[in-house]
C-alpha positions as CSV (number, residue, x, y, z in Angstrom):
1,X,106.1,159.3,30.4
2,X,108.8,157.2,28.0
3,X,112.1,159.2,27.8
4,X,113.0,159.3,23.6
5,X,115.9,160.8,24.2
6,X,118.7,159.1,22.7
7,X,122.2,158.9,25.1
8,X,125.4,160.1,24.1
9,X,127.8,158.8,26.5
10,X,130.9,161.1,25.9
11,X,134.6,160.4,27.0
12,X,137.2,163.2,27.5
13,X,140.4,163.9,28.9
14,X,140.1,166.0,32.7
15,X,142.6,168.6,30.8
16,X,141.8,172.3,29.8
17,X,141.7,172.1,26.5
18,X,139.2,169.3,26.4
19,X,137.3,171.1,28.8
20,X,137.2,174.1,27.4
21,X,135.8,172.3,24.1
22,X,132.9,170.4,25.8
23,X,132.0,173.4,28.0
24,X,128.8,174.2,26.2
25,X,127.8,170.9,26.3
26,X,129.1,170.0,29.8
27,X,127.2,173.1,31.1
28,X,123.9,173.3,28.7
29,X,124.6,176.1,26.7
30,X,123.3,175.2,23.4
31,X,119.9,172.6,22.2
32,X,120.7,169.2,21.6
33,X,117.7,168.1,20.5
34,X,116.9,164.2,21.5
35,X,120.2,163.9,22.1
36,X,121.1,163.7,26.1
37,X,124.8,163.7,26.4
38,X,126.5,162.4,30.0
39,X,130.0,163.3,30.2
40,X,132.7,161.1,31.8
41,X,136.1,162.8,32.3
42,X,139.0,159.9,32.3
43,X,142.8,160.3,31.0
44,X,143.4,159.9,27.2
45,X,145.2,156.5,27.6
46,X,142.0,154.7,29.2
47,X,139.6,156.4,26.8
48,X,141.8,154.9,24.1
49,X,141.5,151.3,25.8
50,X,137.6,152.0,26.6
51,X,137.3,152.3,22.5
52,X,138.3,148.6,21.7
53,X,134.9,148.0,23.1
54,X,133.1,150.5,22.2
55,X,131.7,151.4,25.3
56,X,131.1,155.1,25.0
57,X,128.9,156.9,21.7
58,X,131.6,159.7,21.5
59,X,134.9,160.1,22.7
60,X,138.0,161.5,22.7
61,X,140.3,158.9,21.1
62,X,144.5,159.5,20.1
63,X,145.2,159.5,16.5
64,X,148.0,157.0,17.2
65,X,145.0,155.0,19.3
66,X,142.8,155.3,16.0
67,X,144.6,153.5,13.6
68,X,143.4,150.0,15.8
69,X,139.5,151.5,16.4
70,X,138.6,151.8,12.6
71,X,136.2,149.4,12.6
72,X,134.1,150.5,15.4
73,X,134.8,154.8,15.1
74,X,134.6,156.7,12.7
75,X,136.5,160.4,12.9
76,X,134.5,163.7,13.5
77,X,135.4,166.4,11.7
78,X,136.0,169.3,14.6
79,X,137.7,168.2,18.1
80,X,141.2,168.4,16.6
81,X,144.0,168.3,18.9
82,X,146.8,169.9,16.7
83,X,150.6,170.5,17.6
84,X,151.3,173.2,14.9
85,X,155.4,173.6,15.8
86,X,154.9,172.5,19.5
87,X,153.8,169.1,20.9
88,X,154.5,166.6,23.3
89,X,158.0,167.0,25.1
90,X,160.8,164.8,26.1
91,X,162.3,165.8,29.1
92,X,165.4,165.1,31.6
93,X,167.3,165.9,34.3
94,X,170.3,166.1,32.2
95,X,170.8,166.5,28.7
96,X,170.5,163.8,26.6
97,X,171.5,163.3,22.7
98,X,168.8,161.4,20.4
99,X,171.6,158.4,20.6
100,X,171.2,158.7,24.4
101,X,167.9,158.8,24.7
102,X,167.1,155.4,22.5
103,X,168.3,153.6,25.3
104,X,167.0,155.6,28.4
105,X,164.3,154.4,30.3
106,X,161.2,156.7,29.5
107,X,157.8,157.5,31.7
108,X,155.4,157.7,29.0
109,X,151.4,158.5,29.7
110,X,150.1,155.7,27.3
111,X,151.6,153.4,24.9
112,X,148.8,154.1,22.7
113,X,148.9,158.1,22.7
114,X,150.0,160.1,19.1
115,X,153.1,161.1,21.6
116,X,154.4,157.7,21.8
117,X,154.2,157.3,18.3
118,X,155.6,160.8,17.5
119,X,158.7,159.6,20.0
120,X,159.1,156.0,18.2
121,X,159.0,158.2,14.6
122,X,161.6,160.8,16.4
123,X,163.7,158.0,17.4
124,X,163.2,155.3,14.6
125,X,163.7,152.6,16.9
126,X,161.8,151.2,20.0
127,X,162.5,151.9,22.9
128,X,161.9,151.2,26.6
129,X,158.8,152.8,28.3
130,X,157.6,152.7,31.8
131,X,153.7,153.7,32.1
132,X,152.7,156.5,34.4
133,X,150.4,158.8,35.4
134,X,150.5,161.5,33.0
135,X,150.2,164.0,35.6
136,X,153.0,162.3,37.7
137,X,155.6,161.7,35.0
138,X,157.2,165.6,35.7
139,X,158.2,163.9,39.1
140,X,158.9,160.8,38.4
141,X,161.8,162.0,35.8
142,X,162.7,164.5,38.9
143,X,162.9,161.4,41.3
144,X,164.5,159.3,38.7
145,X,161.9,156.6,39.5
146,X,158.2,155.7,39.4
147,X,157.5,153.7,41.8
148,X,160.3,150.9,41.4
149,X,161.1,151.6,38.1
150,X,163.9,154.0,37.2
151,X,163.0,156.4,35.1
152,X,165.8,158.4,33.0
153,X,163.3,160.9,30.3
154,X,159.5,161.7,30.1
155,X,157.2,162.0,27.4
156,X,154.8,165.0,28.6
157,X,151.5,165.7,27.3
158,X,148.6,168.4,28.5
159,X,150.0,171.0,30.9
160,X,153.3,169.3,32.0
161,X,154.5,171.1,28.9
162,X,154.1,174.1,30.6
163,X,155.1,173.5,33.8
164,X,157.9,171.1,33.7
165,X,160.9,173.7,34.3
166,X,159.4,173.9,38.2
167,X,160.6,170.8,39.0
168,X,164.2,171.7,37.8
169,X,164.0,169.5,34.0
170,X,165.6,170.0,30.5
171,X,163.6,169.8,27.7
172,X,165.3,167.0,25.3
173,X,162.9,167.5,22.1
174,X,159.3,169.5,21.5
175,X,158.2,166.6,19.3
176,X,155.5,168.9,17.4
177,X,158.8,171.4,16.7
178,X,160.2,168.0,15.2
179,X,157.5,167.0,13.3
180,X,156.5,170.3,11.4
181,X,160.7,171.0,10.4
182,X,160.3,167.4,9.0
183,X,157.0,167.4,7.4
184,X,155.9,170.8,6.9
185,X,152.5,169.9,8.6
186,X,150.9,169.8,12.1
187,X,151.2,167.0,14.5
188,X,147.9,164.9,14.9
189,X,147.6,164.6,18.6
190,X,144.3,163.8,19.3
191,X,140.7,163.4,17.9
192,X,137.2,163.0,18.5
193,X,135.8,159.5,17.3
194,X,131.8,158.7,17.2
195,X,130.5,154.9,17.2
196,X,129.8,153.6,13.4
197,X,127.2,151.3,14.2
198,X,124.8,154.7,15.4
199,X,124.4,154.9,11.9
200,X,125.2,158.1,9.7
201,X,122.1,160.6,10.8
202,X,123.3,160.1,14.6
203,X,127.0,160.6,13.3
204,X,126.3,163.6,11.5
205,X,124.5,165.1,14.2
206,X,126.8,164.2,17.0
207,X,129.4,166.0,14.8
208,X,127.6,168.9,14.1
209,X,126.4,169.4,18.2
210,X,130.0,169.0,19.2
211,X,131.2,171.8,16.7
212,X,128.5,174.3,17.9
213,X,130.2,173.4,21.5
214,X,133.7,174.3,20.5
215,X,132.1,177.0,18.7
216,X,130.0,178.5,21.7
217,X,133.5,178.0,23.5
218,X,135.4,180.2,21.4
219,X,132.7,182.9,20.9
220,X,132.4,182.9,25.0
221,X,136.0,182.4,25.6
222,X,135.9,184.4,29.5
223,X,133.0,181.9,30.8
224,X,134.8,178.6,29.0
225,X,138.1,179.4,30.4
226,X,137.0,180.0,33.8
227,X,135.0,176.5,33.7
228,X,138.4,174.9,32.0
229,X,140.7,176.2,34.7
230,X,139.1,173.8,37.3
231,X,141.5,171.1,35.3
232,X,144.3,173.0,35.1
233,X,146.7,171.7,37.2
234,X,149.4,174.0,38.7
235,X,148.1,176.5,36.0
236,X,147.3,180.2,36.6
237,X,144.6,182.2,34.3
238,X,147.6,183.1,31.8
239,X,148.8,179.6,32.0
240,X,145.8,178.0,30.9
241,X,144.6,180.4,28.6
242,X,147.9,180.0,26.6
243,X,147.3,176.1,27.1
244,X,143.9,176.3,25.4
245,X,144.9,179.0,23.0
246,X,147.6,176.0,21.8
247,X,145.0,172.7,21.1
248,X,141.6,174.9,20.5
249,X,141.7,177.1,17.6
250,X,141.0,176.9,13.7
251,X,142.3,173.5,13.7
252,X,139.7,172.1,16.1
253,X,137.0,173.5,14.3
254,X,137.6,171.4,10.9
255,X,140.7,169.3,10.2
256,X,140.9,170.7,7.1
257,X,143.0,169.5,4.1
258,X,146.2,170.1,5.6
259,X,145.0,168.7,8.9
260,X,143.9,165.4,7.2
261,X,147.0,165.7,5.6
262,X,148.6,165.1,8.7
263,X,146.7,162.3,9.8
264,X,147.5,160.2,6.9
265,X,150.9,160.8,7.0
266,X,151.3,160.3,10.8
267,X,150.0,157.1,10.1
268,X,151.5,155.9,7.1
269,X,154.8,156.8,8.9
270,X,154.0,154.5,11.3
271,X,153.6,151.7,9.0
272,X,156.3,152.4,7.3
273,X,158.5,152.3,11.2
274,X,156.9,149.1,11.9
275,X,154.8,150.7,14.6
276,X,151.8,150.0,13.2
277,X,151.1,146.6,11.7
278,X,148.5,148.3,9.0
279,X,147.8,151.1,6.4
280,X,145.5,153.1,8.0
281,X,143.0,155.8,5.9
282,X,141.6,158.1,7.7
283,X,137.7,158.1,7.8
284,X,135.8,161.0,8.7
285,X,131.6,162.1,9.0
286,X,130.6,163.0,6.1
């Protein structure tokens, strides 16, 4: 017999919030139809390098990431990984003033993740990165090295936000807490992105399958945390359910206005700093 199923690889972050949203999918709570999706779990910054190419029909993609996959993704509309007054933290062993930290050596998860670009807009300047684990970075700024690299701040995204004080480190700047004070708006973190060339049927219904998933999540919320707590690193039940209370909500069921709000102007911003080398309009399934 000739399987018509169509595959829908799908790429997402091994973090409890991404978990939490894919549960019902991940674990075969809800009809899919023809569509047969296969999940790989891999860290945000090689899902945003995976994208140039396409490889995968769905996947979790950066915002900042985004801005260079246009041609090949187009935006779904639920998935949203929001920072409304909280976000990705810079912390130290010291404290350190904005001047301070423009010239400190950072450990940063990705050079392609919305933190990094929410740190070069904090900053308005480059500055000097050294990649690392994102789960390693907490240490590393501990240790004051990554391997042989000195390492003076981190840039922490997922649960490191949480956890960071056990390893004895100041927090520098909640870059979400930044962000909304200067904008009035959420910080655009993270997205889901579906392949263009599937054409628009596939998109809309890829879309619509991943918003009954988040949707199955929140209306089961015991079972979907208990399956999203597997990721949770140094997490406890409270932990994590705060952690996933924080990036799935309202927002990740539909950008909405304000949330597309805040992609465009994430983006223009980063024109405008000379981090990106583009305007970039947001395009999302219609």
């Amino acid at each position: 017999m000739v399987d018509s199923s169509l595959l829908v690889r799908v790429g997402h972050s091994p973090d409890p919030d991404d978990a939490f949203m894919f549960y019902a999918l991940a674990k075969g709570k809800i009809p899919t139809g023809r569509y047969r999706f296969v999940h790989e779990l891999v860290d945000i910054e090689t899902l945003n390098r995976r994208a140039f190419s396409g490889e995968l029909e769905l996947t979790a993609v950066s915002v900042h990431a985004y801005a260079y996959l246009q041609d090949r993704y187009i935006l779904c509309n639920c998935g949203a990984s929001m920072g409304d007054g909280y976000g990705p933290m810079v912390v130290a062993r010291r404290n350190l003033t904005p001047r301070d930290l423009a010239h400190a050596r950072i450990a940063v998860p990705g050079r392609l993740t919305s933190a990094f670009l929410a740190l070069r807009l904090f900053l308005n300047c480059e500055f000097e990165s050294v990649l690392a684990p994102f789960d390693l970075i907490s240490q590393a700024v501990a240790d004051g090295h990554y391997e042989d690299q000195q390492v003076d701040a981190g840039l922490l995204i997922h649960e490191g936000q949480l956890t960071y004080a056990q390893t004895g480190l100041q927090l520098i700047v909640d870059l979400g807490h930044w962000w909304t004070s200067e904008t009035g708006l959420p910080l655009p973190l993270g997205a889901n992105a579906v392949r263009k060339d599937l054409g628009s049927q596939v998109t809309k219904d890829v879309d619509r399958i991943l918003l009954e998933s988040i949707r199955y999540g929140l209306e089961h919320r015991p079972e979907a945390l208990a399956y999203a707590l597997q990721f949770g690193r140094q997490l406890d039940s409270a932990s994590a359910d705060r952690f996933v209370n924080m990036y799935v909500n309202d927002w990740t069921l539909d950008f909405g206005p304000r949330g597309r709000a805040a992609i465009t102007e994430f983006l223009r911003r980063g024109y405008e700093c000379g981090a990106l080398d583009h305007v970039v309009k947001p395009e999302f399934v219609t």
